[in-house]
PDB file of N, CA, C and O in Angstrom, chain B, residues numbered from 101:
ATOM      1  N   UNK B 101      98.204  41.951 196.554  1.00  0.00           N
ATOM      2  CA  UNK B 101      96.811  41.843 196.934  1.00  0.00           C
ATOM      3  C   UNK B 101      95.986  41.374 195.723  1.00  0.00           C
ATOM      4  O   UNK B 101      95.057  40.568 195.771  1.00  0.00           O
ATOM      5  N   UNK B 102      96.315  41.806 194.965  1.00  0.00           N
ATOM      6  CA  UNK B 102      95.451  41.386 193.599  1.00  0.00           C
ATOM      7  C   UNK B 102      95.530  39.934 192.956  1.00  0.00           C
ATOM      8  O   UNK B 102      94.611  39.287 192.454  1.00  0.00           O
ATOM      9  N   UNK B 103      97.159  39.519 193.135  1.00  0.00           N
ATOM     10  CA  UNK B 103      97.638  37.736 192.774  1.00  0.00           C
ATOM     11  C   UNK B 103      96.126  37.316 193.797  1.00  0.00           C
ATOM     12  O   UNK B 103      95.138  36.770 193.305  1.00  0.00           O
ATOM     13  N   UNK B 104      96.218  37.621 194.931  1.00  0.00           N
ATOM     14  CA  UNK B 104      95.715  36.892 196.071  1.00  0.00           C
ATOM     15  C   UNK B 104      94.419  36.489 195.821  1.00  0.00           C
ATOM     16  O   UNK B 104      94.040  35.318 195.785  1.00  0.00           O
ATOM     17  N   UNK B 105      93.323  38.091 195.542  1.00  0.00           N
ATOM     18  CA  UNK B 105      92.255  37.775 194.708  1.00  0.00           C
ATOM     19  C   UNK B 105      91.938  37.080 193.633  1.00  0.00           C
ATOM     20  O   UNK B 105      90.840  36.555 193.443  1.00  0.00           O
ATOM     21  N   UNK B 106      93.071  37.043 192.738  1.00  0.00           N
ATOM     22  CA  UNK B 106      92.109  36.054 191.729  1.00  0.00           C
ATOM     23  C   UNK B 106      93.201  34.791 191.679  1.00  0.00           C
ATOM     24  O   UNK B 106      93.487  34.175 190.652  1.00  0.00           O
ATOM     25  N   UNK B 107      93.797  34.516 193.123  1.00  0.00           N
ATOM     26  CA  UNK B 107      94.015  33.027 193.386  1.00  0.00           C
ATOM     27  C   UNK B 107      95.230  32.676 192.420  1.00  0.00           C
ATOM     28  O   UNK B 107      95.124  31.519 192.014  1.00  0.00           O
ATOM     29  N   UNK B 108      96.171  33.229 192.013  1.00  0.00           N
ATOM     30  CA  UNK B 108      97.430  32.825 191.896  1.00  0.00           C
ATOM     31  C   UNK B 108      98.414  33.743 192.158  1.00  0.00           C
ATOM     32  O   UNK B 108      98.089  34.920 192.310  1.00  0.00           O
ATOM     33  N   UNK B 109      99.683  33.370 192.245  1.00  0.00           N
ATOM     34  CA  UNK B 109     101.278  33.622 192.437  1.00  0.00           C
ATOM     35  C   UNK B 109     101.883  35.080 192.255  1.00  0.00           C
ATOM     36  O   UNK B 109     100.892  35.702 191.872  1.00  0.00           O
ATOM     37  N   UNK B 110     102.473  35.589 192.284  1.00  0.00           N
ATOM     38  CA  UNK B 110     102.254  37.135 191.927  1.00  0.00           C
ATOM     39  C   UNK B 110     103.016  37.358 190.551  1.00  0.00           C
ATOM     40  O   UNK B 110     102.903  38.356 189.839  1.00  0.00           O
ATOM     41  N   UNK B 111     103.757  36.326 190.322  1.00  0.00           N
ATOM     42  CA  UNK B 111     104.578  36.159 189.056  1.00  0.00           C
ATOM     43  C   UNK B 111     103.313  35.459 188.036  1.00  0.00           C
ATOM     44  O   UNK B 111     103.510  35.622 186.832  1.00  0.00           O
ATOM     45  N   UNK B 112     102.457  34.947 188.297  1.00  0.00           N
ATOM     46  CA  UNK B 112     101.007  34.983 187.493  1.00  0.00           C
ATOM     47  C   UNK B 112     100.414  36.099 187.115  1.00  0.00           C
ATOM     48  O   UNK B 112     100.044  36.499 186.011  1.00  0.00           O
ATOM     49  N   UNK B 113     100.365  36.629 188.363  1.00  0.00           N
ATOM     50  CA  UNK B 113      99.599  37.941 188.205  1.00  0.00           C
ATOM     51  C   UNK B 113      99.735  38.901 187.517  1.00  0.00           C
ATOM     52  O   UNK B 113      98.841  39.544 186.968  1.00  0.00           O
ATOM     53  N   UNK B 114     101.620  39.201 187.467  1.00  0.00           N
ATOM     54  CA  UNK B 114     102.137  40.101 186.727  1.00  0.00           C
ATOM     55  C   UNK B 114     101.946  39.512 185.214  1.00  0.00           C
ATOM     56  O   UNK B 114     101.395  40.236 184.385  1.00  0.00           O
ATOM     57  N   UNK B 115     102.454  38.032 184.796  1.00  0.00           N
ATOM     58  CA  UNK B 115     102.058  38.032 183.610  1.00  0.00           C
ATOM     59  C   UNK B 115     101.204  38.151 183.021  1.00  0.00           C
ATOM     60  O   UNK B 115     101.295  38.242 181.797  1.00  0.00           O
ATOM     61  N   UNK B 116     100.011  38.197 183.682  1.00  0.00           N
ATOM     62  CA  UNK B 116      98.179  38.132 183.623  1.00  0.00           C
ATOM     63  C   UNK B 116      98.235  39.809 182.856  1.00  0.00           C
ATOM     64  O   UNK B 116      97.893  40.102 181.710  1.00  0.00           O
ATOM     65  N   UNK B 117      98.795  40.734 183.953  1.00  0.00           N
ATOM     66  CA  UNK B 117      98.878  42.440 183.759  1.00  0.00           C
ATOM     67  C   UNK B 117      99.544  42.558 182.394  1.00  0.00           C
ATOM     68  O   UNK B 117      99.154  43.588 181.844  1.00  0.00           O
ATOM     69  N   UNK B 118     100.216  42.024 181.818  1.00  0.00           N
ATOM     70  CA  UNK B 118     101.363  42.020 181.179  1.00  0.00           C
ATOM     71  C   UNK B 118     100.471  41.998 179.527  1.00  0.00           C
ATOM     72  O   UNK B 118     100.284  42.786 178.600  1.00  0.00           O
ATOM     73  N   UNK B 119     100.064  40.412 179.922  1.00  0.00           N
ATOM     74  CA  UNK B 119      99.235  40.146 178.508  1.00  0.00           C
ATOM     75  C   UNK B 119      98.592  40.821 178.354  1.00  0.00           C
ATOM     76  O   UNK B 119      98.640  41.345 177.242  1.00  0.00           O
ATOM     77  N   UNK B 120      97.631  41.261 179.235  1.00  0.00           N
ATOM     78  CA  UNK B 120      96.600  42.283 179.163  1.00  0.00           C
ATOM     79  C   UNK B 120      97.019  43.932 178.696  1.00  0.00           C
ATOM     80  O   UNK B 120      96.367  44.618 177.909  1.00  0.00           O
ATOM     81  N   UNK B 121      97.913  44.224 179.200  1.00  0.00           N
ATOM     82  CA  UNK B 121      98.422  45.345 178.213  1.00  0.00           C
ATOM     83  C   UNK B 121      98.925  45.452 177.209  1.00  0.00           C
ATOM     84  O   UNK B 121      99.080  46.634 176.903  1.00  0.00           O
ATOM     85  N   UNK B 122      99.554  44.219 175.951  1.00  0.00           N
ATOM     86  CA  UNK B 122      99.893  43.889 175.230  1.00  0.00           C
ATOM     87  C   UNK B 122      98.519  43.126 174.210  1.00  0.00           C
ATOM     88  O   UNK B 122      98.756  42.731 173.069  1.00  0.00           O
ATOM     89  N   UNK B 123      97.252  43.026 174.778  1.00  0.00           N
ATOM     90  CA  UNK B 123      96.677  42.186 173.824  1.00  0.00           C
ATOM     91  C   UNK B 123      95.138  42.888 174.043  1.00  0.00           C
ATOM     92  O   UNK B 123      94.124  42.223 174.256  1.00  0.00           O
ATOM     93  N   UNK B 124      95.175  44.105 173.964  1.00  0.00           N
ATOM     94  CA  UNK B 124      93.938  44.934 174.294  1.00  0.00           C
ATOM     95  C   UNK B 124      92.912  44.270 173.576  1.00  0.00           C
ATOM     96  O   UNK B 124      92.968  43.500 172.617  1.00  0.00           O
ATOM     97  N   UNK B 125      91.761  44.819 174.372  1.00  0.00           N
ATOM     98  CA  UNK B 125      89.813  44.718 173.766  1.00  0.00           C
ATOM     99  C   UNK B 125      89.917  44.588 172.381  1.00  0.00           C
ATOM    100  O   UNK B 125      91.107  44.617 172.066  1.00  0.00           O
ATOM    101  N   UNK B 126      89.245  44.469 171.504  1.00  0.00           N
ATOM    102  CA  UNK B 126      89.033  44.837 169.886  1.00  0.00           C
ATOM    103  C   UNK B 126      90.138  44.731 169.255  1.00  0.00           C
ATOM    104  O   UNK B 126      90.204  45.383 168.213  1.00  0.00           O
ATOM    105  N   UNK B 127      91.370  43.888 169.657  1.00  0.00           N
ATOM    106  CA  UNK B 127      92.466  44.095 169.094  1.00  0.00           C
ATOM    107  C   UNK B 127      91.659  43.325 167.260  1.00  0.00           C
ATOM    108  O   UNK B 127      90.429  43.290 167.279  1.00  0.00           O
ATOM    109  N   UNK B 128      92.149  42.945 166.281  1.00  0.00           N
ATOM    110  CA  UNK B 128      92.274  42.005 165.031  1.00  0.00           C
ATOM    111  C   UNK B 128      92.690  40.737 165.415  1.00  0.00           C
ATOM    112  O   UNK B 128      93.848  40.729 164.996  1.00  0.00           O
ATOM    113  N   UNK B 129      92.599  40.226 165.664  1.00  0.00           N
ATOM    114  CA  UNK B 129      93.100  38.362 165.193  1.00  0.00           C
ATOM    115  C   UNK B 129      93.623  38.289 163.711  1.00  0.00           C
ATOM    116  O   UNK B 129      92.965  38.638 162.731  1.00  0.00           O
ATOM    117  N   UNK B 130      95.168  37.679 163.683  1.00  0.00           N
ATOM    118  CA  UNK B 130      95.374  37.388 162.560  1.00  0.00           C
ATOM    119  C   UNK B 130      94.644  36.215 161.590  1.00  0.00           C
ATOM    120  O   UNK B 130      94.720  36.148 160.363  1.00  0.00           O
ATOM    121  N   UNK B 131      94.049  35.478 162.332  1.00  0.00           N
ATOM    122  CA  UNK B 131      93.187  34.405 161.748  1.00  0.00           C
ATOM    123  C   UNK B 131      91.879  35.235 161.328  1.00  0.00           C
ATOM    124  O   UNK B 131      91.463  35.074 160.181  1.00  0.00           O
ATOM    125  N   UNK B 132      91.337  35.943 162.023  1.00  0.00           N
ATOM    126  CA  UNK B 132      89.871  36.661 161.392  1.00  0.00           C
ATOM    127  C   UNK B 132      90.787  37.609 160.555  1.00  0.00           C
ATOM    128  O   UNK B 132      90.227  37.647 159.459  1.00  0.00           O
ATOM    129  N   UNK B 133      91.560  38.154 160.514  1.00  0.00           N
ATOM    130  CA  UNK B 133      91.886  38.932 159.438  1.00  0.00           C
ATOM    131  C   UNK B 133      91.965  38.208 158.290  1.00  0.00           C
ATOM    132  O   UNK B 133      91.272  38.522 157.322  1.00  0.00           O
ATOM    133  N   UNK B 134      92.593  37.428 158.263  1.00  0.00           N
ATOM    134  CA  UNK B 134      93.320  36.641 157.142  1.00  0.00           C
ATOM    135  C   UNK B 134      91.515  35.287 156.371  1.00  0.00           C
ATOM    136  O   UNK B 134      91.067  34.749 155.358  1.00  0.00           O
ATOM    137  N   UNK B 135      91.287  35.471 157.719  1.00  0.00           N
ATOM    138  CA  UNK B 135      89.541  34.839 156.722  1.00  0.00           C
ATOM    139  C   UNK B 135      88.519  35.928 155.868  1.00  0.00           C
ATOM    140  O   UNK B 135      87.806  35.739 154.883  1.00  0.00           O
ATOM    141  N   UNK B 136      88.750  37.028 156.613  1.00  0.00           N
ATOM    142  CA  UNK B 136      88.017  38.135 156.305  1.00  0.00           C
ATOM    143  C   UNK B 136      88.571  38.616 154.255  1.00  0.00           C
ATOM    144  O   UNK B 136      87.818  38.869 153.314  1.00  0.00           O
ATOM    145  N   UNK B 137      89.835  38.569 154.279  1.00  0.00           N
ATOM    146  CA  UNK B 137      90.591  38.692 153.268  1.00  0.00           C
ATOM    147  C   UNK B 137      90.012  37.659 152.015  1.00  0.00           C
ATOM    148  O   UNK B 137      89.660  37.960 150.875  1.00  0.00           O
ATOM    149  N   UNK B 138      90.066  36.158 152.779  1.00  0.00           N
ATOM    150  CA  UNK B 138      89.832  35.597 151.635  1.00  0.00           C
ATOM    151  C   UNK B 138      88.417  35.305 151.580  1.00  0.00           C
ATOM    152  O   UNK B 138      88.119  34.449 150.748  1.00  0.00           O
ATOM    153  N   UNK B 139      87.590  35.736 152.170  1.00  0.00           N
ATOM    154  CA  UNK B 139      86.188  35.754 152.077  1.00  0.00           C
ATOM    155  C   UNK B 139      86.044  37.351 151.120  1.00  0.00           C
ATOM    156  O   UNK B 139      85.081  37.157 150.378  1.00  0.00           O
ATOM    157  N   UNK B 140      86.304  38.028 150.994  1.00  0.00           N
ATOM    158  CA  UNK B 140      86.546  39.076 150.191  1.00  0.00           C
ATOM    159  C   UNK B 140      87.246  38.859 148.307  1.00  0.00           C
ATOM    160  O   UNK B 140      86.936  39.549 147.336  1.00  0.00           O
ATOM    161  N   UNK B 141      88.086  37.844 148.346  1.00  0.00           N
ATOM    162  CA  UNK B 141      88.469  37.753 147.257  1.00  0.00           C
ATOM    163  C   UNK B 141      88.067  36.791 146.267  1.00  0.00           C
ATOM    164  O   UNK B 141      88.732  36.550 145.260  1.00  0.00           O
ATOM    165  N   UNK B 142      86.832  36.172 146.596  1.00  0.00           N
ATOM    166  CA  UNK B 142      86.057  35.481 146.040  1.00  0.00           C
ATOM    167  C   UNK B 142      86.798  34.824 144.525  1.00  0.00           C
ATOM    168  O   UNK B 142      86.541  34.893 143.323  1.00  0.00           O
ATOM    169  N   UNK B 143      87.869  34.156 145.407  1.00  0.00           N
ATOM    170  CA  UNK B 143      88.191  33.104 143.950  1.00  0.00           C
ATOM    171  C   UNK B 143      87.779  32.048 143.281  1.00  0.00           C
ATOM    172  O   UNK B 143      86.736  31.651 143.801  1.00  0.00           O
ATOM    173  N   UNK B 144      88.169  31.226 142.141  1.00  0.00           N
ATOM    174  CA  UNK B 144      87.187  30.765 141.546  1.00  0.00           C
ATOM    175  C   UNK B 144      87.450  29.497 142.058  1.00  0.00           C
ATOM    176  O   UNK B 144      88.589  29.499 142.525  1.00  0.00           O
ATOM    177  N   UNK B 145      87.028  28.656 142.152  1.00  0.00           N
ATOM    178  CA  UNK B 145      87.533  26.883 142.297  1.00  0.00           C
ATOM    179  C   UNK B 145      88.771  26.541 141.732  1.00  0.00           C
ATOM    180  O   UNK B 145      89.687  25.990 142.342  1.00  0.00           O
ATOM    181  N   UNK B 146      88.783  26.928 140.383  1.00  0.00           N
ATOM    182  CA  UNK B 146      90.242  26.685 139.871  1.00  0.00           C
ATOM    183  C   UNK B 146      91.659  27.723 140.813  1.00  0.00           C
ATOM    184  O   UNK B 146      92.827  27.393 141.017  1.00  0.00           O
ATOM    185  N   UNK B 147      91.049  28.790 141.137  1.00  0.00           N
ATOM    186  CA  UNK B 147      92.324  29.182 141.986  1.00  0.00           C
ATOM    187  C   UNK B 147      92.267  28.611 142.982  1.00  0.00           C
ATOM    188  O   UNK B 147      93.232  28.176 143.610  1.00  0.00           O
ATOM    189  N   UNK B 148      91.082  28.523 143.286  1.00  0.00           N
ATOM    190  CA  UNK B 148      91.532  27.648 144.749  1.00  0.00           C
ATOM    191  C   UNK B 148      92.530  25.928 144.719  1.00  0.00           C
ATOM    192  O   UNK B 148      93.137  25.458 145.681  1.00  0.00           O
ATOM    193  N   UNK B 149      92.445  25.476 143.706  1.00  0.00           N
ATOM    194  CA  UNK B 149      92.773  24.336 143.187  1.00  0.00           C
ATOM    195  C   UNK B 149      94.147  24.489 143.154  1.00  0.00           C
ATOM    196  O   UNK B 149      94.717  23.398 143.166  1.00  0.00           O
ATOM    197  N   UNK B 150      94.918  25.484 143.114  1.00  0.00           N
ATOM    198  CA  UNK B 150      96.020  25.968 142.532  1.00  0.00           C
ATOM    199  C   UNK B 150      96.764  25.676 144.170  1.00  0.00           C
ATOM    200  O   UNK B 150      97.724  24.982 144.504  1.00  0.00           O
ATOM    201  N   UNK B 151      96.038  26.353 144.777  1.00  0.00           N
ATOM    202  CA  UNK B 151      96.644  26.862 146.792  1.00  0.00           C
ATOM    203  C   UNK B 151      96.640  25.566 147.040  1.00  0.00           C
ATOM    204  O   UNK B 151      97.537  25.154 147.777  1.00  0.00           O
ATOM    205  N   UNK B 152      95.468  24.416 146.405  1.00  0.00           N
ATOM    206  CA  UNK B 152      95.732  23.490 147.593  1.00  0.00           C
ATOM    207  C   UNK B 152      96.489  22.085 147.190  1.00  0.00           C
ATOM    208  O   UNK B 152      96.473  20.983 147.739  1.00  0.00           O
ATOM    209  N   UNK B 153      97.233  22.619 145.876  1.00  0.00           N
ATOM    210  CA  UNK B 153      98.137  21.728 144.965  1.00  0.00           C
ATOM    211  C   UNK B 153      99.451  22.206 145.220  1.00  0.00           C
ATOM    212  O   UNK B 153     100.376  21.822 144.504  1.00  0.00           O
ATOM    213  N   UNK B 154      99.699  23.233 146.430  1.00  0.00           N
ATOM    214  CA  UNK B 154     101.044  23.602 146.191  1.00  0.00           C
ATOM    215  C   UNK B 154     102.028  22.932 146.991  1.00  0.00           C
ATOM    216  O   UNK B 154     101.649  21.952 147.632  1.00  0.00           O
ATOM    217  N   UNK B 155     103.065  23.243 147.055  1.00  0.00           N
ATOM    218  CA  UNK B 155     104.161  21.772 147.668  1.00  0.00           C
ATOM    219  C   UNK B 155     103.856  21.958 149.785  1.00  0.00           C
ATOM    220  O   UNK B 155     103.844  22.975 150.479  1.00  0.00           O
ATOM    221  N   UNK B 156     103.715  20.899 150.059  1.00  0.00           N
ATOM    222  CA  UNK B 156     103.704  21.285 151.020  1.00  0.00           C
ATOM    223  C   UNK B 156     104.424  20.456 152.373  1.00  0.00           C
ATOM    224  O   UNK B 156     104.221  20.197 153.559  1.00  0.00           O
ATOM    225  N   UNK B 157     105.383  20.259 151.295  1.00  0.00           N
ATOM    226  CA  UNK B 157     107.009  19.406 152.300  1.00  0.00           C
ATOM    227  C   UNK B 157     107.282  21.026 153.411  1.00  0.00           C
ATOM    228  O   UNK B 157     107.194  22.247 153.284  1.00  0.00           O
ATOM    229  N   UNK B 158     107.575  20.201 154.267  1.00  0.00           N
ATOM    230  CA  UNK B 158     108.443  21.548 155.195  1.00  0.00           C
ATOM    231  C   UNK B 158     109.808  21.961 154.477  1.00  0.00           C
ATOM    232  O   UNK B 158     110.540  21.222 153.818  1.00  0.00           O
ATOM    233  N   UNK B 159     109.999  23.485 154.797  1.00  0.00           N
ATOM    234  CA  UNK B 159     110.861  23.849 154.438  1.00  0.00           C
ATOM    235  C   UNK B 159     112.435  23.789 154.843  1.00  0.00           C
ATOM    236  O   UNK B 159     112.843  23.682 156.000  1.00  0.00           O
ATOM    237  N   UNK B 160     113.062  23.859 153.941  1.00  0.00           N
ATOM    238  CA  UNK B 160     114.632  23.600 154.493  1.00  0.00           C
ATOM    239  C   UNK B 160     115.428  24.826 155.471  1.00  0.00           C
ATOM    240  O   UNK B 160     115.284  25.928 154.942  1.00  0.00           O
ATOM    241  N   UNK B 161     115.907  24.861 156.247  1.00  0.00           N
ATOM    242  CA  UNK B 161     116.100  25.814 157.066  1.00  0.00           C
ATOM    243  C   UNK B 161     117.395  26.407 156.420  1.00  0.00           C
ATOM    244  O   UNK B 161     118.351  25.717 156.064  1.00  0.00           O
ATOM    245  N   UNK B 162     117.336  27.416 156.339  1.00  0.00           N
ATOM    246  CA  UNK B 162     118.517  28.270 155.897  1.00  0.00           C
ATOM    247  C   UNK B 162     120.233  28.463 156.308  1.00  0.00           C
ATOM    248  O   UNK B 162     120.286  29.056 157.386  1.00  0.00           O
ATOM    249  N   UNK B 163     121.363  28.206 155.880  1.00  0.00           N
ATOM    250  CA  UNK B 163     122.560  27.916 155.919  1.00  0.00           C
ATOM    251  C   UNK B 163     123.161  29.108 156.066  1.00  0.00           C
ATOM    252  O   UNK B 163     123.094  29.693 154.984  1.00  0.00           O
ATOM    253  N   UNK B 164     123.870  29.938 157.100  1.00  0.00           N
ATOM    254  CA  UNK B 164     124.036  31.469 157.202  1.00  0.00           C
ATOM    255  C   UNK B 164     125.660  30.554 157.483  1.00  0.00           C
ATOM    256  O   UNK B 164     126.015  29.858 158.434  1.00  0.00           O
ATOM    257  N   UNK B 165     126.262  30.878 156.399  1.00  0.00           N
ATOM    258  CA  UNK B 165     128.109  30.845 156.511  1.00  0.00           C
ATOM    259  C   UNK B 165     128.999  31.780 156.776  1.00  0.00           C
ATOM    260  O   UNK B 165     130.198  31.504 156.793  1.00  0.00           O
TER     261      UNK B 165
END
C-alpha cells in the first residue's frame, strides 16, 4: 500500500525504507565534516601550496600473491 502511494514498485519502496533507516535526519556528511575540519585549521598559503603540489597520478593497485 505504501509503494502504491508514493507511485513506485514495492522493491522501490523497500529500498526507499531501507535508505531511510540507514541514513537518518542530522546524520554528518563526510564532505561538511571534512570542510568543517579544514576551515578550522587555518593553514597558511604555503601549506596549502604543499596539498596542491602533491602527486596526483592514480594509484597503482595492489599485487596480493
Amino acid at each position: 500500500m505504501r509503494a502504491a502511494q508514493h507511485g513506485r514498485s514495492t522493491e522501490a519502496e523497500v529500498r526507499a525504507i531501507l535508505e531511510e533507516a540507514v541514513k537518518p535526519e542530522g546524520r554528518i556528511k563526510l564532505g561538511s565534516l571534512l570542510a568543517d575540519i579544514g576551515g578550522r585549521t587555518k593553514l597558511t598559503d604555503e601549506e596549502l601550496t604543499v596539498f596542491e603540489q602533491r602527486d596526483k597520478s592514480p594509484a597503482e593497485p595492489l599485487e596480493l600473491k
